[in-house]
Backbone atoms as SQL, in Angstrom:
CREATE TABLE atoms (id INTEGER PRIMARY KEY, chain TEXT, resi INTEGER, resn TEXT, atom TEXT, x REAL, y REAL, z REAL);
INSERT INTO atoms VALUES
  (1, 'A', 1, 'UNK', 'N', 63.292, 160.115, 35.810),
  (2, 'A', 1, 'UNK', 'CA', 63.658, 160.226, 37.179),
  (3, 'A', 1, 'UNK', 'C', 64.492, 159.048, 37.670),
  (4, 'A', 2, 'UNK', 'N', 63.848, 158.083, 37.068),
  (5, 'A', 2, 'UNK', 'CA', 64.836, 157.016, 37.523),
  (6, 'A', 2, 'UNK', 'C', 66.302, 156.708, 37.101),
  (7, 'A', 3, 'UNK', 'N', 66.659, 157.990, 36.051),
  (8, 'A', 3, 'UNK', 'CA', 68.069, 158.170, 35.523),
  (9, 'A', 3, 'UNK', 'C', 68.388, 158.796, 36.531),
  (10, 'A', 4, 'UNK', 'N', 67.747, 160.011, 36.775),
  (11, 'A', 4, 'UNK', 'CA', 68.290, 160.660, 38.128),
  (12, 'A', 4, 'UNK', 'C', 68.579, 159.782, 39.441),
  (13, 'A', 5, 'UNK', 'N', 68.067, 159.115, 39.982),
  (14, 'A', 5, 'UNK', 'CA', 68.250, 158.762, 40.167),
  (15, 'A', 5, 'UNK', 'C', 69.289, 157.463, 40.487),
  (16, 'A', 6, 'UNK', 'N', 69.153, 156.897, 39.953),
  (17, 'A', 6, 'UNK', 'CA', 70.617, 156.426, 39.233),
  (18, 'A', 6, 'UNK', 'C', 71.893, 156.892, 39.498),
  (19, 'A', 7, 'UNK', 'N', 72.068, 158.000, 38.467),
  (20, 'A', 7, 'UNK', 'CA', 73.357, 158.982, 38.995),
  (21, 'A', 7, 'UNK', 'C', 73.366, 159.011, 40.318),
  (22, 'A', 8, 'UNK', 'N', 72.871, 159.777, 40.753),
  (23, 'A', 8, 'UNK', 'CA', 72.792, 160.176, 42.492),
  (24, 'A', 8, 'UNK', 'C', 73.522, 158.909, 43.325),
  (25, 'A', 9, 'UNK', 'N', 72.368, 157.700, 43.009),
  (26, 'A', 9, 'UNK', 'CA', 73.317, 156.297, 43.755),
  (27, 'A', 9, 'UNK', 'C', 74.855, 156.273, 43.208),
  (28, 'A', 10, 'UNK', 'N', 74.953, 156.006, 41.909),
  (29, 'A', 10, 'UNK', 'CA', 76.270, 156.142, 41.386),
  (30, 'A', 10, 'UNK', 'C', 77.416, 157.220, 42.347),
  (31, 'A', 11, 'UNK', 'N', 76.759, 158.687, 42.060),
  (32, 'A', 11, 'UNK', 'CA', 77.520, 159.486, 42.568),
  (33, 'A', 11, 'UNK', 'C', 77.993, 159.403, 44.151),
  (34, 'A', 12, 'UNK', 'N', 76.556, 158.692, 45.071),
  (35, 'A', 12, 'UNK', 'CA', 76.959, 158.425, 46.606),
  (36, 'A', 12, 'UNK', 'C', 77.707, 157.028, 46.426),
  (37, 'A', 13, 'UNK', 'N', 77.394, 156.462, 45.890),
  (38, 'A', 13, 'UNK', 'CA', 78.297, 154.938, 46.310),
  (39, 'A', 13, 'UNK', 'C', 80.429, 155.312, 45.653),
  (40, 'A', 14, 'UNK', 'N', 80.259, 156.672, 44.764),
  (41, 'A', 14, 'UNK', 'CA', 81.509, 156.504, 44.537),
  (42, 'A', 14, 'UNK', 'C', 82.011, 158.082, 45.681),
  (43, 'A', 15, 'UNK', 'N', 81.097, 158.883, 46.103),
  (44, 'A', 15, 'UNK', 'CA', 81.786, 159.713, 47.222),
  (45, 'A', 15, 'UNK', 'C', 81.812, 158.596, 48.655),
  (46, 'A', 16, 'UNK', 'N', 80.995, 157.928, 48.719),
  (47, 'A', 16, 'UNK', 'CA', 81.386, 156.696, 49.580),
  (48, 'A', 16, 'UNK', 'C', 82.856, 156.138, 49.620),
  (49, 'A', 17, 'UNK', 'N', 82.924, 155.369, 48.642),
  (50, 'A', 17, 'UNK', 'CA', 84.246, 154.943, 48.402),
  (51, 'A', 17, 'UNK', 'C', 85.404, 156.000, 48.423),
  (52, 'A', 18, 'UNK', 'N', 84.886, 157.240, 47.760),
  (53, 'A', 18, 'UNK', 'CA', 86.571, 157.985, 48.203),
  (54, 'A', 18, 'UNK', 'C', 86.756, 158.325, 49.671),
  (55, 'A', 19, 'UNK', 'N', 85.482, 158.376, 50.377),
  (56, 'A', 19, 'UNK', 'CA', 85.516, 159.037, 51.629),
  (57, 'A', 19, 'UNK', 'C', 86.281, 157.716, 52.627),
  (58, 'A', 20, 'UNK', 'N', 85.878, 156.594, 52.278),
  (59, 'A', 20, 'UNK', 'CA', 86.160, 155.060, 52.692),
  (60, 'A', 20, 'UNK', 'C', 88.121, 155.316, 52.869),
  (61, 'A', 21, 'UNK', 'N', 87.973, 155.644, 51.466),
  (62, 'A', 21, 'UNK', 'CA', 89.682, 155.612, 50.898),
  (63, 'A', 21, 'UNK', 'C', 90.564, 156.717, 51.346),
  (64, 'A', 22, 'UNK', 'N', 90.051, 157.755, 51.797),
  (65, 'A', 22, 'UNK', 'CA', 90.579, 158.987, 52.483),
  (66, 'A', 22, 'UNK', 'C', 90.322, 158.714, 54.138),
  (67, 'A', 23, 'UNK', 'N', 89.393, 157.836, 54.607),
  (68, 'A', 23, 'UNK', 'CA', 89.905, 157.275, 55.771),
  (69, 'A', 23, 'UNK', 'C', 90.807, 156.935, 56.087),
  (70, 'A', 24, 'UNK', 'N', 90.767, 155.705, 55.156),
  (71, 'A', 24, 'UNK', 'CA', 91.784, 154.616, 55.284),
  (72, 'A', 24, 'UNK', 'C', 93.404, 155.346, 55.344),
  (73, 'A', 25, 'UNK', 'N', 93.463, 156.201, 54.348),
  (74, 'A', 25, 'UNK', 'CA', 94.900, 157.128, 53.916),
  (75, 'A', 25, 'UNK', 'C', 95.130, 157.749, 55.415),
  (76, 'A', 26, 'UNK', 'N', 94.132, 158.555, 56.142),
  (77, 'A', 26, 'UNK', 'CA', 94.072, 159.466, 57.138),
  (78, 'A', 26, 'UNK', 'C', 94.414, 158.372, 58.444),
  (79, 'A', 27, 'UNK', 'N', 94.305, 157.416, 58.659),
  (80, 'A', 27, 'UNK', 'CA', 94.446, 156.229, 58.904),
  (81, 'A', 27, 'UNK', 'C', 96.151, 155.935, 59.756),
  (82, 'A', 28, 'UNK', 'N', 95.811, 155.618, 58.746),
  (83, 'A', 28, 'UNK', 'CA', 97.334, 155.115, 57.825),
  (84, 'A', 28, 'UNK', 'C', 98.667, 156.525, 58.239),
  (85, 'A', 29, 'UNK', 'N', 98.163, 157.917, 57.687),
  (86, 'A', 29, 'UNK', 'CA', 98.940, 158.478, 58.125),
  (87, 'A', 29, 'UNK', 'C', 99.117, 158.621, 59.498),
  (88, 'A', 30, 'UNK', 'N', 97.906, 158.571, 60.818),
  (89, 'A', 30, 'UNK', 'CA', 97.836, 158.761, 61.634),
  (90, 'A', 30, 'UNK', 'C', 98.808, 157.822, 62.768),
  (91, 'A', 31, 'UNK', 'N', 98.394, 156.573, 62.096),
  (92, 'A', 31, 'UNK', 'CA', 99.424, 155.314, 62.314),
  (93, 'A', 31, 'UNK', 'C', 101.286, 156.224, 62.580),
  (94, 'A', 32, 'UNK', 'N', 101.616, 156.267, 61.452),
  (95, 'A', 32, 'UNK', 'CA', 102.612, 156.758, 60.825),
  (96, 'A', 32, 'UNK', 'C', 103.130, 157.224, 61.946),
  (97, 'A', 33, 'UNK', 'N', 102.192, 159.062, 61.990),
  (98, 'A', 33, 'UNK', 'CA', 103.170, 159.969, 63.292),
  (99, 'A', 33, 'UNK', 'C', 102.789, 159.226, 64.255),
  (100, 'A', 34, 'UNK', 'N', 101.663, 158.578, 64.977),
  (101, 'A', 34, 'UNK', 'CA', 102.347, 157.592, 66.360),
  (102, 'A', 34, 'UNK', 'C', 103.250, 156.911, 66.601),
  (103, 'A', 35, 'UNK', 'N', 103.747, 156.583, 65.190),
  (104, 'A', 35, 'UNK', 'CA', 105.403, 155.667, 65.125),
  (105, 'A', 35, 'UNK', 'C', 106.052, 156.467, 65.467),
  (106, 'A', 36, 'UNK', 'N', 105.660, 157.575, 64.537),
  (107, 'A', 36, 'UNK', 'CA', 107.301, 158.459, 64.442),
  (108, 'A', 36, 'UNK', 'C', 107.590, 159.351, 66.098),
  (109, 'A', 37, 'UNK', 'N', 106.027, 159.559, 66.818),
  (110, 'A', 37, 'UNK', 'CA', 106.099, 160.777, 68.019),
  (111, 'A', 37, 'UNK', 'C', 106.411, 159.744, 68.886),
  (112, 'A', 38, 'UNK', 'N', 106.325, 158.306, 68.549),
  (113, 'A', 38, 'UNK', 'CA', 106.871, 157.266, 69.785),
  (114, 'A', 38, 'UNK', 'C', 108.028, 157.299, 70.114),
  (115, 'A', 39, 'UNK', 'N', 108.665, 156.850, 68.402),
  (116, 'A', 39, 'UNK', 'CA', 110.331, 156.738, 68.074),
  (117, 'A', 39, 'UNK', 'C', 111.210, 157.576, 69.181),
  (118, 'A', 40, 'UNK', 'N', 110.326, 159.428, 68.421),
  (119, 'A', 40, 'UNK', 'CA', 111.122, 160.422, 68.888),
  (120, 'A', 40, 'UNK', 'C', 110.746, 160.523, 70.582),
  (121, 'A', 41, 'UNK', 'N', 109.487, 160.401, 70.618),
  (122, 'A', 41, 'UNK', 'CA', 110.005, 160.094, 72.264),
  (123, 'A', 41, 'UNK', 'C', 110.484, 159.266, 73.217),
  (124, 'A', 42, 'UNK', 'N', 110.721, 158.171, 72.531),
  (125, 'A', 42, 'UNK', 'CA', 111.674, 157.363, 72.883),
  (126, 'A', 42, 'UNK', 'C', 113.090, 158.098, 72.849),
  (127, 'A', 43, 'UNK', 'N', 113.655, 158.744, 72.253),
  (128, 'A', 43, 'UNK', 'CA', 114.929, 159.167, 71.680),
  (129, 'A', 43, 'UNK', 'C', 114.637, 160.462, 72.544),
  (130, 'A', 44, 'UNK', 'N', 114.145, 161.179, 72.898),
  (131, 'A', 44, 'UNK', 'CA', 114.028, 162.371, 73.884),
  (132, 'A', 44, 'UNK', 'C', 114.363, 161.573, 75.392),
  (133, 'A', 45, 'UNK', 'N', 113.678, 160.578, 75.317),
  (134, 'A', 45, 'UNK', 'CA', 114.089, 160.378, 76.956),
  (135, 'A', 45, 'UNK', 'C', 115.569, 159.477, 77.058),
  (136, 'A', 46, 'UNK', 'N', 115.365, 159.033, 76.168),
  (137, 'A', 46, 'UNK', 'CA', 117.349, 158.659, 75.905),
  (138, 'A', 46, 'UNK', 'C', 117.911, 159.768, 75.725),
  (139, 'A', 47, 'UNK', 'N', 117.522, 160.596, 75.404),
  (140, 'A', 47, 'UNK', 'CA', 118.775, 162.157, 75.870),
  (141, 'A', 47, 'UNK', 'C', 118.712, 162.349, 76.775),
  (142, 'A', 48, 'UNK', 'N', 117.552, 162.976, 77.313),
  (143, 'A', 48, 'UNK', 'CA', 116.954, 163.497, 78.851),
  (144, 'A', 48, 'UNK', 'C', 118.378, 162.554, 79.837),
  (145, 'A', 49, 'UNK', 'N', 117.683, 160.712, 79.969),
  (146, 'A', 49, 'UNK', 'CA', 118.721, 160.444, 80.660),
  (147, 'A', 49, 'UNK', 'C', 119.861, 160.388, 80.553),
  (148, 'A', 50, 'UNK', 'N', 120.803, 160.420, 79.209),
  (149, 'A', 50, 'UNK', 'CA', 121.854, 160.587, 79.305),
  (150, 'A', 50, 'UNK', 'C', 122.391, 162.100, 79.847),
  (151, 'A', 51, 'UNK', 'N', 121.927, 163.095, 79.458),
  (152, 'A', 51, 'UNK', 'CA', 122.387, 164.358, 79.957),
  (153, 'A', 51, 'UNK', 'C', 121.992, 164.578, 81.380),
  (154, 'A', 52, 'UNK', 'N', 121.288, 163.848, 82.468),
  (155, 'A', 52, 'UNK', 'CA', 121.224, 163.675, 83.901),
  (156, 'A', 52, 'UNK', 'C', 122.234, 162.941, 84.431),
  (157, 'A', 53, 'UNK', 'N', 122.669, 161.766, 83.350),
  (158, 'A', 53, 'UNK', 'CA', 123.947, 161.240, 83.898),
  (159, 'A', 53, 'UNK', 'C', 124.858, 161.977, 83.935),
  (160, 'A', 54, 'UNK', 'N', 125.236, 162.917, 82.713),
  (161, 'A', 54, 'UNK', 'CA', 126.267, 163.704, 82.664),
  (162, 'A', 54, 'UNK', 'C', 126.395, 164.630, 83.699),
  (163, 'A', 55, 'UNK', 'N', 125.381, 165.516, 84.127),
  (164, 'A', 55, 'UNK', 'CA', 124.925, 166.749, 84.974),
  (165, 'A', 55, 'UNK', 'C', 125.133, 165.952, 86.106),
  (166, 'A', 56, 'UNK', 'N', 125.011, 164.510, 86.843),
  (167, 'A', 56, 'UNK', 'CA', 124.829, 163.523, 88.050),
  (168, 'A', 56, 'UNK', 'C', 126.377, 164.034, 87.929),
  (169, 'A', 57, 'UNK', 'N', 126.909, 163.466, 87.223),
  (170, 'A', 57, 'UNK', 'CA', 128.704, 163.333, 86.901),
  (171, 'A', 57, 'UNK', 'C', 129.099, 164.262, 87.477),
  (172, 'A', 58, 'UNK', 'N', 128.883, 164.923, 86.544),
  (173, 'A', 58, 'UNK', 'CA', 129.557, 166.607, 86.932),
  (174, 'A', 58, 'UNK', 'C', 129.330, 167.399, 88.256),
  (175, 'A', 59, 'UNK', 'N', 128.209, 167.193, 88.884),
  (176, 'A', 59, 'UNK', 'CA', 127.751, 167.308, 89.889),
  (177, 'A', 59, 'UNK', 'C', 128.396, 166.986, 90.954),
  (178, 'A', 60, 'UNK', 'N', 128.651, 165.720, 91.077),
  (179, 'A', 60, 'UNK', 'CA', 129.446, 164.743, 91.793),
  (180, 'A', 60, 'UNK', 'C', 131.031, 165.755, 92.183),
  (181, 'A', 61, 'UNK', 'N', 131.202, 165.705, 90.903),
  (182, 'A', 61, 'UNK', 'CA', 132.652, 166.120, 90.947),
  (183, 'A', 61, 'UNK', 'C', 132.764, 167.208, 91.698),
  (184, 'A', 62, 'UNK', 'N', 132.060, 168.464, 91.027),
  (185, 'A', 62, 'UNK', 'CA', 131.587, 169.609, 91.977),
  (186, 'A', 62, 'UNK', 'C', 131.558, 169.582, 93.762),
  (187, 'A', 63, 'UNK', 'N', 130.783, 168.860, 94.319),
  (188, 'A', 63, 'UNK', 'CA', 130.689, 168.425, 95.445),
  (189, 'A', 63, 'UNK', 'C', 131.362, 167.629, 96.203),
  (190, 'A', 64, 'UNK', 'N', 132.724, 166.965, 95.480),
  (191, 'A', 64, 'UNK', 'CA', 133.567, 166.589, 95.950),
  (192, 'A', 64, 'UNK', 'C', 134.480, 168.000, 95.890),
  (193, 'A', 65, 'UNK', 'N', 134.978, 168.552, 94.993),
  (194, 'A', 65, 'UNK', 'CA', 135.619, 169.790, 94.994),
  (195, 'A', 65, 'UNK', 'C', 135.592, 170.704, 96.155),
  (196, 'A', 66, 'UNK', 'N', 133.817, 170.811, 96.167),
  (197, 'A', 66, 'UNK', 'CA', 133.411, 171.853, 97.909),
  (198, 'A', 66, 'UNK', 'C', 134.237, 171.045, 99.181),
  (199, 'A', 67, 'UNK', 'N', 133.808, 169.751, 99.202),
  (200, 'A', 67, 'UNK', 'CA', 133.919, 169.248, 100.828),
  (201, 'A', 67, 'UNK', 'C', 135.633, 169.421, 100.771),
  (202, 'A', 68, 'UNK', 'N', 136.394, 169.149, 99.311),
  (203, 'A', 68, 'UNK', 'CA', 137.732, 169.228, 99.865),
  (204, 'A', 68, 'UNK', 'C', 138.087, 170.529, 100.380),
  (205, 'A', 69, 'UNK', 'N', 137.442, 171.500, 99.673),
  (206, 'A', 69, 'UNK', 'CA', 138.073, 172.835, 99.745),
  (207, 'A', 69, 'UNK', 'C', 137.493, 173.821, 101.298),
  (208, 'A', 70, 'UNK', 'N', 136.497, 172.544, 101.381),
  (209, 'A', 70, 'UNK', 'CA', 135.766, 172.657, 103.113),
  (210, 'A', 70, 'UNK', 'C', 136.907, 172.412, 104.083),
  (211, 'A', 71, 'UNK', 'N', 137.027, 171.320, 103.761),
  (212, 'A', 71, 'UNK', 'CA', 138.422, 170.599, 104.779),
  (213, 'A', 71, 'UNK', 'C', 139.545, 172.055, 104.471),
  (214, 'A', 72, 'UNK', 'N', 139.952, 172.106, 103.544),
  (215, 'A', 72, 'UNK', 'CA', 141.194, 172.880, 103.566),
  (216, 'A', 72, 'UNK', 'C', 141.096, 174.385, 104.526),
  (217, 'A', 73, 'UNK', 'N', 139.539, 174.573, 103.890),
  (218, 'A', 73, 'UNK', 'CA', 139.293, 176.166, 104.691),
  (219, 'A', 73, 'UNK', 'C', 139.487, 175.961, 105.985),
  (220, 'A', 74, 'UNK', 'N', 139.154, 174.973, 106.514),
  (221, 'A', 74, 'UNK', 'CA', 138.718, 174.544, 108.118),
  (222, 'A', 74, 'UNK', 'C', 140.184, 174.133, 108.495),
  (223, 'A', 75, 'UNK', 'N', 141.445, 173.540, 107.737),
  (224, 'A', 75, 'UNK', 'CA', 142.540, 173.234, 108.355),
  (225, 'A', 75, 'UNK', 'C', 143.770, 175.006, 108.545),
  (226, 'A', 76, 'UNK', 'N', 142.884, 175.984, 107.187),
  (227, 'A', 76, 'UNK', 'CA', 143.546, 176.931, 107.179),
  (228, 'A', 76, 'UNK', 'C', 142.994, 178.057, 108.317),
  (229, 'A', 77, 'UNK', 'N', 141.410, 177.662, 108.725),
  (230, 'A', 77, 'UNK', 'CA', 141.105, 178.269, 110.169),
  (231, 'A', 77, 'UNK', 'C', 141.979, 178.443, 110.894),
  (232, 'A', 78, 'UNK', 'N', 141.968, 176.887, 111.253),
  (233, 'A', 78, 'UNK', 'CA', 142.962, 176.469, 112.853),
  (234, 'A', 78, 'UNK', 'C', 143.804, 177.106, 112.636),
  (235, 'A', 79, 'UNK', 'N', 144.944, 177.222, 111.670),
  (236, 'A', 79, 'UNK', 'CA', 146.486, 177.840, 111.932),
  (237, 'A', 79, 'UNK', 'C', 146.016, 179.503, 111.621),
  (238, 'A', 80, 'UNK', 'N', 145.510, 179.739, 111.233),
  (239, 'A', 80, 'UNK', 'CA', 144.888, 181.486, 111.811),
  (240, 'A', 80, 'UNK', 'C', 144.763, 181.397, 113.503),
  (241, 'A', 81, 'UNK', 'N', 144.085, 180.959, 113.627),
  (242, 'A', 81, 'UNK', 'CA', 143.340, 180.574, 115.288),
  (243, 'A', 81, 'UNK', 'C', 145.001, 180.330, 116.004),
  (244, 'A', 82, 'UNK', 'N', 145.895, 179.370, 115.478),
  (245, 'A', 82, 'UNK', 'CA', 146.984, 179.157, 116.183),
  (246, 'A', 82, 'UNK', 'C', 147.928, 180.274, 115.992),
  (247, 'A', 83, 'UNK', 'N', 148.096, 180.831, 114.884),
  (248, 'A', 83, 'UNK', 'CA', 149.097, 182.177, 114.639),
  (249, 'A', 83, 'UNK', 'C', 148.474, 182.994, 115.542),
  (250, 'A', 84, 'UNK', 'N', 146.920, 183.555, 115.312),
  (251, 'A', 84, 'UNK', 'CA', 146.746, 184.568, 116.785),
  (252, 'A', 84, 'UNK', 'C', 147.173, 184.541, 117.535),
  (253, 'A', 85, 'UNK', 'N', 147.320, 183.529, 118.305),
  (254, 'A', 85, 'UNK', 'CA', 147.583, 182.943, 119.637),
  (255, 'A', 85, 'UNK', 'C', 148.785, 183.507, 120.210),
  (256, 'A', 86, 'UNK', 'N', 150.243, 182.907, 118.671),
  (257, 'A', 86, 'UNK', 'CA', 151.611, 182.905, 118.903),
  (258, 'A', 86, 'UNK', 'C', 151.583, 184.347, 118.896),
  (259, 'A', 87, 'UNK', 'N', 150.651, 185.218, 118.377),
  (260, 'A', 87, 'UNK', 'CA', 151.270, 186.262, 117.915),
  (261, 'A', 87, 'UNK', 'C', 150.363, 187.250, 119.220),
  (262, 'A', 88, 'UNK', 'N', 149.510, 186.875, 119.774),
  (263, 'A', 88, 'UNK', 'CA', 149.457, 187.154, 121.230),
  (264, 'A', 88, 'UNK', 'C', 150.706, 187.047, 121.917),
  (265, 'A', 89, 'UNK', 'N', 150.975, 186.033, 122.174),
  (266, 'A', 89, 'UNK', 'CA', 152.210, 185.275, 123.420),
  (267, 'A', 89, 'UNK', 'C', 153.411, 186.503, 123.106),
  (268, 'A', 90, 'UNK', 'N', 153.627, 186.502, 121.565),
  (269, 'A', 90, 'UNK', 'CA', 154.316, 187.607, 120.889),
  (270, 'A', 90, 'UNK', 'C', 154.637, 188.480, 121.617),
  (271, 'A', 91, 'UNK', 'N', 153.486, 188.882, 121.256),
  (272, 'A', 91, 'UNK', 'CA', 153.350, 190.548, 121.897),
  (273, 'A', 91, 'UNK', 'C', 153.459, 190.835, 123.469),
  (274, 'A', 92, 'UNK', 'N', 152.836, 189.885, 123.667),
  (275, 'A', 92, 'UNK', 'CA', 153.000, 189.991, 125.652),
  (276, 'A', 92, 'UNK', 'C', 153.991, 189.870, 125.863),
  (277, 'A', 93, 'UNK', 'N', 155.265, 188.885, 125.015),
  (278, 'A', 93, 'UNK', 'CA', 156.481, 188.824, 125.812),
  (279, 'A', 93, 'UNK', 'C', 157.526, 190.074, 125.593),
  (280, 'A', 94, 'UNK', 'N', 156.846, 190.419, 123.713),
  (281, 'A', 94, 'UNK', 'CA', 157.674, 191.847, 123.951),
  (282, 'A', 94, 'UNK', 'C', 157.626, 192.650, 124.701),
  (283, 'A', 95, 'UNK', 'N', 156.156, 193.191, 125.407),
  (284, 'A', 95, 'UNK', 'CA', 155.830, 194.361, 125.752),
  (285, 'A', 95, 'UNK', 'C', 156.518, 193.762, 127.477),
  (286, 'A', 96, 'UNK', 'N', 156.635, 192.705, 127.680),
  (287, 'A', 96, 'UNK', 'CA', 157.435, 191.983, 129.226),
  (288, 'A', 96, 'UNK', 'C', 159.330, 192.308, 129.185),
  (289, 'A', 97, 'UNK', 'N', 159.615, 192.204, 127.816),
  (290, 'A', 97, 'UNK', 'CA', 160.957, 192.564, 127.320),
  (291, 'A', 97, 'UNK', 'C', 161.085, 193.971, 127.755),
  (292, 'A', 98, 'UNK', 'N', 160.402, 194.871, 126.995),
  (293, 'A', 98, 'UNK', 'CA', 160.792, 196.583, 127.149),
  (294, 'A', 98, 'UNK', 'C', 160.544, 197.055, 128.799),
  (295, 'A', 99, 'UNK', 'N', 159.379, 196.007, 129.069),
  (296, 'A', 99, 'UNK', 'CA', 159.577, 196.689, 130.754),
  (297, 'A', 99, 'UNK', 'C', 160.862, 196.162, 131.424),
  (298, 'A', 100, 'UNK', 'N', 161.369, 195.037, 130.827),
  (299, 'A', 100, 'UNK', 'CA', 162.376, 194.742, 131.633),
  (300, 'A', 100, 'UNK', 'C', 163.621, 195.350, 131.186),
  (301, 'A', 101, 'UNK', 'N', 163.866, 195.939, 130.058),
  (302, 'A', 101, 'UNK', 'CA', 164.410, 196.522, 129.115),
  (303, 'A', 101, 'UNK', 'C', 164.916, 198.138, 130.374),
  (304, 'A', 102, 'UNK', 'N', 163.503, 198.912, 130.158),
  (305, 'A', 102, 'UNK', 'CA', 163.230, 199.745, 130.691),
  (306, 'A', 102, 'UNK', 'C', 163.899, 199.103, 132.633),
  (307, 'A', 103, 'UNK', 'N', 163.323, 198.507, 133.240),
  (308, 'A', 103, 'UNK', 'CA', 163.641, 198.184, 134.413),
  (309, 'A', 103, 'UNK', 'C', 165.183, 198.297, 134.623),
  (310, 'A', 104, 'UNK', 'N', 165.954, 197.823, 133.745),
  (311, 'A', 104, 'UNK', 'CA', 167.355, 197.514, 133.908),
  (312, 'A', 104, 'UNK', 'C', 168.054, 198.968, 133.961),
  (313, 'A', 105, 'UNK', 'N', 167.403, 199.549, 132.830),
  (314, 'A', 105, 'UNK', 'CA', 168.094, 200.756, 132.677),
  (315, 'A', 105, 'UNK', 'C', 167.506, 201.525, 133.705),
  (316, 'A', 106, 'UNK', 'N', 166.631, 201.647, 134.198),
  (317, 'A', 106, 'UNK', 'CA', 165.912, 202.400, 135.785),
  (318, 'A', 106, 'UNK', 'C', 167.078, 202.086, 136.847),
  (319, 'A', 107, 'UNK', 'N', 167.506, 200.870, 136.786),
  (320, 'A', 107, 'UNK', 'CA', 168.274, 200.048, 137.711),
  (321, 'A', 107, 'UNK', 'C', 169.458, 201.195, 137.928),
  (322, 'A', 108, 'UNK', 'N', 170.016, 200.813, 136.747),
  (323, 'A', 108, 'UNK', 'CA', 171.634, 201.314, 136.312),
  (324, 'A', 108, 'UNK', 'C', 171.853, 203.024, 136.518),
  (325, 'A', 109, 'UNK', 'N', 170.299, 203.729, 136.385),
  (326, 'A', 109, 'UNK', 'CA', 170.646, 205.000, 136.491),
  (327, 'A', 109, 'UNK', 'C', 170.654, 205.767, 137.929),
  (328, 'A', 110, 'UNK', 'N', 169.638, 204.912, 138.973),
  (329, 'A', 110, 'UNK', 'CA', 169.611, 204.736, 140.149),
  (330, 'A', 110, 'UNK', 'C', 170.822, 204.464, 140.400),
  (331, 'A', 111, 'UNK', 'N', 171.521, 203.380, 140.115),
  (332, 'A', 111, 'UNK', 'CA', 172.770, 203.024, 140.508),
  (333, 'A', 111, 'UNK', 'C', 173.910, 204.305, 140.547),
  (334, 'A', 112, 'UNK', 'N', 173.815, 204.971, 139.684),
  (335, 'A', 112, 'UNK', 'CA', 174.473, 206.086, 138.735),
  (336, 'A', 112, 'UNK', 'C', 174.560, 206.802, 140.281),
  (337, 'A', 113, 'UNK', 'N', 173.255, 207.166, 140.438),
  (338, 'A', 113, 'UNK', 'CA', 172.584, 208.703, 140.959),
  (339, 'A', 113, 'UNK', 'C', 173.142, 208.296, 142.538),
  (340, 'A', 114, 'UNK', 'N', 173.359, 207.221, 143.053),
  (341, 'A', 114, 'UNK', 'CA', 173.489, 206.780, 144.373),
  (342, 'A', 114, 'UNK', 'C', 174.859, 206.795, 144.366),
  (343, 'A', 115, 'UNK', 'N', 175.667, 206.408, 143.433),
  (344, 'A', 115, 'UNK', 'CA', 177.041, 206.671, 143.506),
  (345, 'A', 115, 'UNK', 'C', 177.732, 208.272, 143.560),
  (346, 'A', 116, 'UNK', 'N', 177.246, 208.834, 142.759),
  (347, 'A', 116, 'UNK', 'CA', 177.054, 210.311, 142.733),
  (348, 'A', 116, 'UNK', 'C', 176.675, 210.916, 143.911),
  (349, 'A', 117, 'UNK', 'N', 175.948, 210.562, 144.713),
  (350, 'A', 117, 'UNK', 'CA', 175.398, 211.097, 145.927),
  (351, 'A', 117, 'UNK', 'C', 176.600, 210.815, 146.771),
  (352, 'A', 118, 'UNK', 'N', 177.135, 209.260, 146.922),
  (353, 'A', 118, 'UNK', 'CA', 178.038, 208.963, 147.738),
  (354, 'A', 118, 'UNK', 'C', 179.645, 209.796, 147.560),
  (355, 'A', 119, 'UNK', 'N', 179.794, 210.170, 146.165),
  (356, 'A', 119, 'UNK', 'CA', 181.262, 210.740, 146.275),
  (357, 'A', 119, 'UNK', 'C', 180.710, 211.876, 146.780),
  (358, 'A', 120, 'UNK', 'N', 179.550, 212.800, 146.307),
  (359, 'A', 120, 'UNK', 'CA', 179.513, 214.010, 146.572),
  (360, 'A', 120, 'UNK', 'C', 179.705, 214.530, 148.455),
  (361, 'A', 121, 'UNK', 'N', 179.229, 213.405, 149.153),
  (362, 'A', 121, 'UNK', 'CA', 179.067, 213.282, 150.581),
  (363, 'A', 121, 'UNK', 'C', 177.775, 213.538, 150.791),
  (364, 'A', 122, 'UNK', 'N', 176.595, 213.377, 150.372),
  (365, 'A', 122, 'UNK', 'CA', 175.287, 213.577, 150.824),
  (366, 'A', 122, 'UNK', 'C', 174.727, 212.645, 151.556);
């Protein structure tokens, strides 16, 4: 028994030691990917911010693009707003033209009809 024994210690003191040594390895690797998931997240947020700078950039530009094309819409308002206007005044002075147009020739045919009356002796 005391061979049995024996073994048994033998056998725990050397599953000891591998279990010791498969720590240590498990360890060790564990070490490892915290380097490596640091590294890479280090290197994720150095993208992250560079591509916010870029998108900031671009952005920028964008929003300068709107306010100009704001201004322009708003300067191309007014001269709508001012062409109505002329093209009111337009129209009123034509439609002031044909009556006077019309008036003259009312004038002239009256004139006509009164002369006509006068040779006839009426």
């Amino acid at each position: 028994m005391y061979i049995i024994n024996m073994a048994e210690q033998n056998i725990q003191k050397l599953l000891d030691a591998q279990t010791k040594a498969i720590d240590v390895k498990l360890e060790n690797q564990t070490k490892a990917i915290d380097v490596k998931l640091e590294n890479q997240t280090k290197e994720i947020e150095r993208h992250q911010k560079m591509l916010l700078e870029e998108f900031q950039s671009r952005l920028k530009v964008v929003a300068e693009v709107v306010v100009d094309h704001t201004e322009k819409l708003n300067d191309i308002m007014e001269m709508v707003a001012m062409n109505t206007e002329q093209l009111e005044f337009i129209k009123n002075m034509l439609k002031r033209k044909v009556d006077i147009e019309e008036h003259e020739l009312l004038v002239k045919r009256v004139a006509i009809l009164e002369k006509k009356l006068r040779v006839s002796g009426v």
